[in-house]
LOKOLDO-303932 format. One record per atom (N, C-alpha, C, CB): residue number from 1; residue in one letter; atom name; x, y, z. Coordinates in Angstrom, 1 decimal. Glycine has a CB too. Layout:
<lovo k="NUM" r="A" a="CA" X="X" Y="Y" Z="Z"/>
...
***
This chain:
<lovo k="1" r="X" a="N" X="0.8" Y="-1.2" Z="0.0"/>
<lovo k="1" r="X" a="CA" X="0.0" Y="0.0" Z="0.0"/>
<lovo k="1" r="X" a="C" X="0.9" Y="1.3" Z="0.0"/>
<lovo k="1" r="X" a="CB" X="-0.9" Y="0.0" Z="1.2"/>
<lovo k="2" r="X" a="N" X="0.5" Y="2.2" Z="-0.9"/>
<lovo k="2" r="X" a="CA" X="0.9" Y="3.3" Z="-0.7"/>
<lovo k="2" r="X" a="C" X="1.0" Y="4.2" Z="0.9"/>
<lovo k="2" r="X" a="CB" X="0.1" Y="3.8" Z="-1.6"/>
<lovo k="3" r="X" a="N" X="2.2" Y="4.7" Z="0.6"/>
<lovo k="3" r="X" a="CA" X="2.3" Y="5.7" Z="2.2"/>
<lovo k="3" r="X" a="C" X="1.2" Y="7.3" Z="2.1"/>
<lovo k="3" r="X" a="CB" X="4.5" Y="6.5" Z="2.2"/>
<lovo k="4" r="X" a="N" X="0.7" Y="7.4" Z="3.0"/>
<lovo k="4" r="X" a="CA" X="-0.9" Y="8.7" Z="2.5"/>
<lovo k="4" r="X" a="C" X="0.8" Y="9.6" Z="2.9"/>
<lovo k="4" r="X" a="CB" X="-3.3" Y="9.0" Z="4.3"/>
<lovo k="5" r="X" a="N" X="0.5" Y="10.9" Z="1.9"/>
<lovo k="5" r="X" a="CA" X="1.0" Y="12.3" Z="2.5"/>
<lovo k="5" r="X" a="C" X="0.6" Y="13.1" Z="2.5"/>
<lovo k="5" r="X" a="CB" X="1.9" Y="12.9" Z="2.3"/>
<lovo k="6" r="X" a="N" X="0.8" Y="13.9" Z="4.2"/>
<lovo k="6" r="X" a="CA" X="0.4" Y="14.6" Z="4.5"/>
<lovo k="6" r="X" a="C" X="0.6" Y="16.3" Z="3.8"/>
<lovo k="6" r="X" a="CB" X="0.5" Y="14.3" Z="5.5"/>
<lovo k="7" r="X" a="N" X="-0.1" Y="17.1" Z="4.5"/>
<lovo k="7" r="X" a="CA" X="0.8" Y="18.3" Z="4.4"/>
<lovo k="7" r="X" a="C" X="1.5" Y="19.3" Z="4.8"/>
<lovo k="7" r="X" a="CB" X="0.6" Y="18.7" Z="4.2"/>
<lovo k="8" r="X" a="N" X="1.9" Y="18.4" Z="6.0"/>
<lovo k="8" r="X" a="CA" X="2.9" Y="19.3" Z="6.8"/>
<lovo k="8" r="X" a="C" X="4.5" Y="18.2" Z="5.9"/>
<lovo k="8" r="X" a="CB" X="2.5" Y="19.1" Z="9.1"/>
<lovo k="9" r="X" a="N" X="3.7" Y="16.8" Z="5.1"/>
<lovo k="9" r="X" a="CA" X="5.2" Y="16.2" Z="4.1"/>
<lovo k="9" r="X" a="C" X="5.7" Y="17.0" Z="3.4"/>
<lovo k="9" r="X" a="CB" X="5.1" Y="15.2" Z="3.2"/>
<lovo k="10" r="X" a="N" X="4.7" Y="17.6" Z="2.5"/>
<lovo k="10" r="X" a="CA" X="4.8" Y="18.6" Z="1.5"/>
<lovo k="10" r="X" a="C" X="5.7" Y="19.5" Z="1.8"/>
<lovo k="10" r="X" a="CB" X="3.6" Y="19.3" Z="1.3"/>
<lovo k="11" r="X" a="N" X="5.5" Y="20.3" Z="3.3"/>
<lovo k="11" r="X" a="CA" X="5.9" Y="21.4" Z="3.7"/>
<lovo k="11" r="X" a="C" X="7.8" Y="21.3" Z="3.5"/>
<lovo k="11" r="X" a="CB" X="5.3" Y="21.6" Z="5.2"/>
<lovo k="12" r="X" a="N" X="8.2" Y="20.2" Z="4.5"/>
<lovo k="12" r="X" a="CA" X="9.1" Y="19.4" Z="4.7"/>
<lovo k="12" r="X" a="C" X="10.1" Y="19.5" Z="3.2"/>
<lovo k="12" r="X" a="CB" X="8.4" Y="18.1" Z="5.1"/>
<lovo k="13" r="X" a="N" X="9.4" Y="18.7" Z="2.3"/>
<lovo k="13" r="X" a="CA" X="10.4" Y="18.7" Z="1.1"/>
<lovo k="13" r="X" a="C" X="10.3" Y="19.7" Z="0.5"/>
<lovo k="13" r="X" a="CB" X="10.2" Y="17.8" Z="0.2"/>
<lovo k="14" r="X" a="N" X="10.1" Y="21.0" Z="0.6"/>
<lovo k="14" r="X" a="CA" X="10.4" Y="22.2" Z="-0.1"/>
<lovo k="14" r="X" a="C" X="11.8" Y="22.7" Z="0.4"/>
<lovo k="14" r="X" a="CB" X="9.2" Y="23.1" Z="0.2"/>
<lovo k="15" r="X" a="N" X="12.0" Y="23.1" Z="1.5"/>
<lovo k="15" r="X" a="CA" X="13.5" Y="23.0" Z="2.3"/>
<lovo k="15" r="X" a="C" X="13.2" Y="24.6" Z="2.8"/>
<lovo k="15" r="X" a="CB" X="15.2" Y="22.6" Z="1.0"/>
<lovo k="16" r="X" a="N" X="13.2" Y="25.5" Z="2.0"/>
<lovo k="16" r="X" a="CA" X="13.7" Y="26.8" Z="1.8"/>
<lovo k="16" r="X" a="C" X="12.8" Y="27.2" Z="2.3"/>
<lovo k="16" r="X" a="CB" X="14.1" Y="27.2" Z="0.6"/>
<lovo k="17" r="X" a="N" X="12.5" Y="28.7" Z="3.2"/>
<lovo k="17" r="X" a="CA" X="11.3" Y="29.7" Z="3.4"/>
<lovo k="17" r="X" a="C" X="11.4" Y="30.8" Z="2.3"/>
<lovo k="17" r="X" a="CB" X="11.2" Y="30.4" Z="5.0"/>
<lovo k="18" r="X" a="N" X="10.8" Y="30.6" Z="1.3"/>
<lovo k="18" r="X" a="CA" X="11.5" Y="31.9" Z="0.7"/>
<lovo k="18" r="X" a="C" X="10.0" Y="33.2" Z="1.0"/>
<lovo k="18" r="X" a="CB" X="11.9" Y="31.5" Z="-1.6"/>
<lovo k="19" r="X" a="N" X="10.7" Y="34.2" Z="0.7"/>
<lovo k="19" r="X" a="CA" X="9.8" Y="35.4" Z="1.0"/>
<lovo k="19" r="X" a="C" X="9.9" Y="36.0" Z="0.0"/>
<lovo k="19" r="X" a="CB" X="10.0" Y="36.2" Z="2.1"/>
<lovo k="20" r="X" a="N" X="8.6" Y="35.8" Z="-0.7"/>
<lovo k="20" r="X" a="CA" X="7.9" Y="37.0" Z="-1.8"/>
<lovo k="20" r="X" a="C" X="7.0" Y="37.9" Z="-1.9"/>
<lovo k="20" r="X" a="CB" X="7.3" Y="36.7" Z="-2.6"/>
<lovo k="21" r="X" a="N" X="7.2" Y="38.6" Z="-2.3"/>
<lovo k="21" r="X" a="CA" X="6.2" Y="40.5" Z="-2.8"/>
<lovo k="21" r="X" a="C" X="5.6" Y="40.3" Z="-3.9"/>
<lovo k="21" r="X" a="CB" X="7.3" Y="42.2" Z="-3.2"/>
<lovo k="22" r="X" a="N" X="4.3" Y="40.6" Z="-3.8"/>
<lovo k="22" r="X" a="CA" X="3.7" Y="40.8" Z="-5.0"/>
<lovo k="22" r="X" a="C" X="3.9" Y="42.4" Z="-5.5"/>
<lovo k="22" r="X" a="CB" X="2.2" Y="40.4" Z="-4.9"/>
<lovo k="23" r="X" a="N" X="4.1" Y="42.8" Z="-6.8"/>
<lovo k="23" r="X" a="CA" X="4.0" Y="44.2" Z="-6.8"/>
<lovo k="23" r="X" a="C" X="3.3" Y="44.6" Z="-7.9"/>
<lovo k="23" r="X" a="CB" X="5.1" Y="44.9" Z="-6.7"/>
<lovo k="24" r="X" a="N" X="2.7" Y="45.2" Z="-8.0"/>
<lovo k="24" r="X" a="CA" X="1.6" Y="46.0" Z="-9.2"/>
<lovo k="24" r="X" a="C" X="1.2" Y="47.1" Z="-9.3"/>
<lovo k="24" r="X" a="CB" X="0.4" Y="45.6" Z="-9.1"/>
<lovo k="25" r="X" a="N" X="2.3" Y="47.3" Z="-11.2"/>
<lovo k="25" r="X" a="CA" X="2.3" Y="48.5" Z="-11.4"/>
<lovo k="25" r="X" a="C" X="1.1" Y="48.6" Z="-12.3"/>
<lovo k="25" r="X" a="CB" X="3.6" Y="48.8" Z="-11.9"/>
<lovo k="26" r="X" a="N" X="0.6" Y="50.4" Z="-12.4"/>
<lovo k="26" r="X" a="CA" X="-0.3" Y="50.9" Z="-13.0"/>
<lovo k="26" r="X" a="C" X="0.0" Y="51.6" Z="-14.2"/>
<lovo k="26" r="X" a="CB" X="-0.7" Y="51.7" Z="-12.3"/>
<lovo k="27" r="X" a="N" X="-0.2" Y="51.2" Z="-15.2"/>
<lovo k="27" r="X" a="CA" X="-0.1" Y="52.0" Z="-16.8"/>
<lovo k="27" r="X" a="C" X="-0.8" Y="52.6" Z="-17.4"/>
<lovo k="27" r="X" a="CB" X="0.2" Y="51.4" Z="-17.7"/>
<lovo k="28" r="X" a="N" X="-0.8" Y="53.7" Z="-17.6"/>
<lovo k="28" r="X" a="CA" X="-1.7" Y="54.6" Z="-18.3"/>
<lovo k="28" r="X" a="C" X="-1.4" Y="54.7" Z="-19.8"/>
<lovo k="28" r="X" a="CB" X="-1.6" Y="56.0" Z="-17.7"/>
<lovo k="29" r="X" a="N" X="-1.7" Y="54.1" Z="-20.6"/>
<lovo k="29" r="X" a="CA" X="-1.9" Y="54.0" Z="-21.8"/>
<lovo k="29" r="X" a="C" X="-2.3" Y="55.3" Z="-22.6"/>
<lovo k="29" r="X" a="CB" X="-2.6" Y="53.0" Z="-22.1"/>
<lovo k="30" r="X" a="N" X="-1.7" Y="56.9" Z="-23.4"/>
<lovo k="30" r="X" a="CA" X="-2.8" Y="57.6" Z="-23.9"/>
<lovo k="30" r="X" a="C" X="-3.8" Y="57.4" Z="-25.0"/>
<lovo k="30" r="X" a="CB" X="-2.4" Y="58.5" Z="-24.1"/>
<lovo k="31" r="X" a="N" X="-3.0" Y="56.3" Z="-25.8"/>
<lovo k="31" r="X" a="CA" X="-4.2" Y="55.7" Z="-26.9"/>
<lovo k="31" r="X" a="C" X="-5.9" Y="55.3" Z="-26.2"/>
<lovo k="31" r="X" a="CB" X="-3.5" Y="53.9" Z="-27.7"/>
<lovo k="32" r="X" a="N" X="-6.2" Y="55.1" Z="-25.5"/>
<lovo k="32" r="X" a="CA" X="-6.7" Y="54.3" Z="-24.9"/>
<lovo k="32" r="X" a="C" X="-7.5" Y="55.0" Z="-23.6"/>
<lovo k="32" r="X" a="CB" X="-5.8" Y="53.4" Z="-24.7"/>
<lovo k="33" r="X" a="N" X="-6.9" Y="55.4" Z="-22.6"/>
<lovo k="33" r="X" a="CA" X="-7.4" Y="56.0" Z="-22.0"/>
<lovo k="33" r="X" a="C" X="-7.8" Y="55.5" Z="-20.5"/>
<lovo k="33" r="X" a="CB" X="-8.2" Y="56.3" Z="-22.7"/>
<lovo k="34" r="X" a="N" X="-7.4" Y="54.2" Z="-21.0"/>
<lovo k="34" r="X" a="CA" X="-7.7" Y="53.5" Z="-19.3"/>
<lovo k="34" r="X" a="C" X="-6.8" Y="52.7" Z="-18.8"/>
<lovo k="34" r="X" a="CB" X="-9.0" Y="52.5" Z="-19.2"/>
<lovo k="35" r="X" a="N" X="-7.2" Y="52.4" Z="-18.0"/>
<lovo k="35" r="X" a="CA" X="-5.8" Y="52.0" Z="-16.5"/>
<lovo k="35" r="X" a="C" X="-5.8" Y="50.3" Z="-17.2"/>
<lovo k="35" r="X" a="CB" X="-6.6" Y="52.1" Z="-13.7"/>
<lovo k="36" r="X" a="N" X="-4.3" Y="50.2" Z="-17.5"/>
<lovo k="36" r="X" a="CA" X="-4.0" Y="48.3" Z="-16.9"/>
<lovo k="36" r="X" a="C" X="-3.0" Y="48.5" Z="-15.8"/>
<lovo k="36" r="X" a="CB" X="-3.1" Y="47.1" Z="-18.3"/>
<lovo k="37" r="X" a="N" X="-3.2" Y="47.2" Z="-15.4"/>
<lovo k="37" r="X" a="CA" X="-2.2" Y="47.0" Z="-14.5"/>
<lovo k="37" r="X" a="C" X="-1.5" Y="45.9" Z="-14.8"/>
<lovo k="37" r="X" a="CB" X="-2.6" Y="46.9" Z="-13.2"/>
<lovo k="38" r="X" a="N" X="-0.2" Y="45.8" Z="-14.1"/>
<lovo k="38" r="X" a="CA" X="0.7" Y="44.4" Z="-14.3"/>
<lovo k="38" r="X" a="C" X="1.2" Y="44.0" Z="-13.1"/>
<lovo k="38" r="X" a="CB" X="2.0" Y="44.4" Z="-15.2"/>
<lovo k="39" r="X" a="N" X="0.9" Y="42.7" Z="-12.9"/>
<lovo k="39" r="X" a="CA" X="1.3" Y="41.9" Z="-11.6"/>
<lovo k="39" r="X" a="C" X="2.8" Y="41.2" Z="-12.3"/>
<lovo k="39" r="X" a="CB" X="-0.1" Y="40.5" Z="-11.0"/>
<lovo k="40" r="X" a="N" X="3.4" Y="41.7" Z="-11.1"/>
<lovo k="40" r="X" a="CA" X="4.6" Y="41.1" Z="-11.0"/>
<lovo k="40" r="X" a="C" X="5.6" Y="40.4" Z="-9.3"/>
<lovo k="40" r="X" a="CB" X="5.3" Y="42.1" Z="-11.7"/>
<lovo k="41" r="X" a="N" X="5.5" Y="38.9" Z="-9.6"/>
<lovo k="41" r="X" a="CA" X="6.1" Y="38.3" Z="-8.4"/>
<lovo k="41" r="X" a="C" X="7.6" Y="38.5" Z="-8.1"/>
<lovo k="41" r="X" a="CB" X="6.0" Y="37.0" Z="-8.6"/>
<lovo k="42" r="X" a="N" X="8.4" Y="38.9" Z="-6.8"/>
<lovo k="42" r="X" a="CA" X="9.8" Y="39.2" Z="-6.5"/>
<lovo k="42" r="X" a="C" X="10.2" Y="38.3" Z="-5.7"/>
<lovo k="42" r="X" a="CB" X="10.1" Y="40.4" Z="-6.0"/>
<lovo k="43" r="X" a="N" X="10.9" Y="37.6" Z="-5.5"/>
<lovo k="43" r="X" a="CA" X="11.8" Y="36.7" Z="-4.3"/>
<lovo k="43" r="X" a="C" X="12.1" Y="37.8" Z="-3.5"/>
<lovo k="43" r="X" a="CB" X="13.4" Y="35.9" Z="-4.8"/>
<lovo k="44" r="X" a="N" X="12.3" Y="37.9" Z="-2.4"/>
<lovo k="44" r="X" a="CA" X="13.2" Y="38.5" Z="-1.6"/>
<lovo k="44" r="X" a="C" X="14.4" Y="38.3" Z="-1.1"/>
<lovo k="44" r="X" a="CB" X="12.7" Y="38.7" Z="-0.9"/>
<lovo k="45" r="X" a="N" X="16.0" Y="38.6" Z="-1.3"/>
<lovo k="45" r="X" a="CA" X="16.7" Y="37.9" Z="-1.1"/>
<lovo k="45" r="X" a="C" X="17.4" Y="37.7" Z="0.3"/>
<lovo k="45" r="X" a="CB" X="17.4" Y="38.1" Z="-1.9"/>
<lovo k="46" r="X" a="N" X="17.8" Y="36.7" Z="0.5"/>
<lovo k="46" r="X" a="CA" X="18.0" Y="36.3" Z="2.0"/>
<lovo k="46" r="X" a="C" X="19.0" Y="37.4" Z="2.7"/>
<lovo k="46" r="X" a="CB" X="18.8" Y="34.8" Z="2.2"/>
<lovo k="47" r="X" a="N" X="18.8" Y="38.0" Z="4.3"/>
<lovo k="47" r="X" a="CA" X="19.7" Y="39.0" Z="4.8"/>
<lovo k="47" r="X" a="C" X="18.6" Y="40.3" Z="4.4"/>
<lovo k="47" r="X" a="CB" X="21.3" Y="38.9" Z="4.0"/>
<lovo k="48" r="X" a="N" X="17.7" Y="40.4" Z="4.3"/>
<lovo k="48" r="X" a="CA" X="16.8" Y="41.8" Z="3.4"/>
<lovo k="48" r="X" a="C" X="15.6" Y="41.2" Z="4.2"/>
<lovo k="48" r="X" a="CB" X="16.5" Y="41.9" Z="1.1"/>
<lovo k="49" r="X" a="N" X="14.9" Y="42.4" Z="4.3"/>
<lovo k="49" r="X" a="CA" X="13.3" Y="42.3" Z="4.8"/>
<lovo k="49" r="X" a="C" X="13.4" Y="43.2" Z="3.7"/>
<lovo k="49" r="X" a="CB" X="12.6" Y="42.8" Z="6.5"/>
<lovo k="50" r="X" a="N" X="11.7" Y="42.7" Z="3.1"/>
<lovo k="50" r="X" a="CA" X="10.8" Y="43.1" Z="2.2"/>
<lovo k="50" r="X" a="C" X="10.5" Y="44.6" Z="2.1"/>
<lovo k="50" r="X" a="CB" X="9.7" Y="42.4" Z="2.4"/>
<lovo k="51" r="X" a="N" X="10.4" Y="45.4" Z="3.1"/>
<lovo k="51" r="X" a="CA" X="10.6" Y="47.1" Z="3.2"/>
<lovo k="51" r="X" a="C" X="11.6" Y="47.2" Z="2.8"/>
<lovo k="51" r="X" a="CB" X="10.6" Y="48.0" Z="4.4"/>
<lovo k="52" r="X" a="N" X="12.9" Y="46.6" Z="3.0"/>
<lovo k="52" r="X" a="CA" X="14.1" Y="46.8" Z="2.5"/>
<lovo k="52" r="X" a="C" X="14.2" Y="47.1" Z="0.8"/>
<lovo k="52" r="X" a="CB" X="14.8" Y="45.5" Z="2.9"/>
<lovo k="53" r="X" a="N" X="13.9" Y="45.5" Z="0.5"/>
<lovo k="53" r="X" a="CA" X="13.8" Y="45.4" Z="-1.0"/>
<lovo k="53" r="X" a="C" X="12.7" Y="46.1" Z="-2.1"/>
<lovo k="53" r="X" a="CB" X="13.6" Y="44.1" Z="-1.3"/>
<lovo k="54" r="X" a="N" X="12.0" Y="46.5" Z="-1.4"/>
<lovo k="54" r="X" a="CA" X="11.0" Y="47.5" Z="-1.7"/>
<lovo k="54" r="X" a="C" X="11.6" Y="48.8" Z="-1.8"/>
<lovo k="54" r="X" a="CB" X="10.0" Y="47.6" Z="-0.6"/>
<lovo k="55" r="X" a="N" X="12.2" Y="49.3" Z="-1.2"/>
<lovo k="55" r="X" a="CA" X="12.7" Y="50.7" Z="-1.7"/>
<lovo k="55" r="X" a="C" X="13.7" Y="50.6" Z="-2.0"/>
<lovo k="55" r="X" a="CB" X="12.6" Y="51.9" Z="-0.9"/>
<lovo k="56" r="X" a="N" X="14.7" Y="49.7" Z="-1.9"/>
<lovo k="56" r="X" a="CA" X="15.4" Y="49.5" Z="-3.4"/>
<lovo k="56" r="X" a="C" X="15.2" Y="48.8" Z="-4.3"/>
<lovo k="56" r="X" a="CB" X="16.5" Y="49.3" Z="-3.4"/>
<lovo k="57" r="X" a="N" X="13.9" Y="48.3" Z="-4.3"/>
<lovo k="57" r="X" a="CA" X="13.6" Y="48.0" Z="-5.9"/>
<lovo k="57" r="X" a="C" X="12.9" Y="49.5" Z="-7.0"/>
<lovo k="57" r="X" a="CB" X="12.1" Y="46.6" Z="-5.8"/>
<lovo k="58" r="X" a="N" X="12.7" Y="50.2" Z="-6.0"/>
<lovo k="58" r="X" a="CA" X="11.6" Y="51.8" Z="-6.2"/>
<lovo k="58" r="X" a="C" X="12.6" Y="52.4" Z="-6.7"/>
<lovo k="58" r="X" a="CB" X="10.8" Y="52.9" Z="-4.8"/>
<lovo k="59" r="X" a="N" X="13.8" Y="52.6" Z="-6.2"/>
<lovo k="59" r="X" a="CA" X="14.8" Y="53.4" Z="-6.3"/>
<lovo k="59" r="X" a="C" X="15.0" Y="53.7" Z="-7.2"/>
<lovo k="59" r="X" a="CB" X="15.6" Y="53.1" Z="-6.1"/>
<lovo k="60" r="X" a="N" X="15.3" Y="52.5" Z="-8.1"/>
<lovo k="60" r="X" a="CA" X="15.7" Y="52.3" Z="-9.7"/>
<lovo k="60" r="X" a="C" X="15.1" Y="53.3" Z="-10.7"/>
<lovo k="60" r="X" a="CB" X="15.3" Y="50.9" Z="-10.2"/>
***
């Protein structure tokens, strides 16, 4: 018989906590006239809190 897994197994074999930001920018198109937006996912890299990487990701 198969071994059941749980999800704290799941958890286990991932290894890593990684910490991500979602960030979503606003574009104003003038053809057009109306708002898109774009989602974009960031790692955060290890040694950094996320306010950290946040205003030096703005910076730029």
């Amino acid at each position: 018989m198969a071994k059941k897994q749980t999800f704290e197994d799941k958890l286990k074999k991932g290894g890593k906590n990684l910490v991500k930001i979602k960030v979503v920018h606003a574009l104003d198109p003038e053809k057009t006239g109306n708002i898109k937006f774009k989602e974009r996912m960031y790692t955060v890299p290890d040694g950094k809190t996320p306010d950290q990487f946040a205003k030096e990701l703005f910076s730029k």
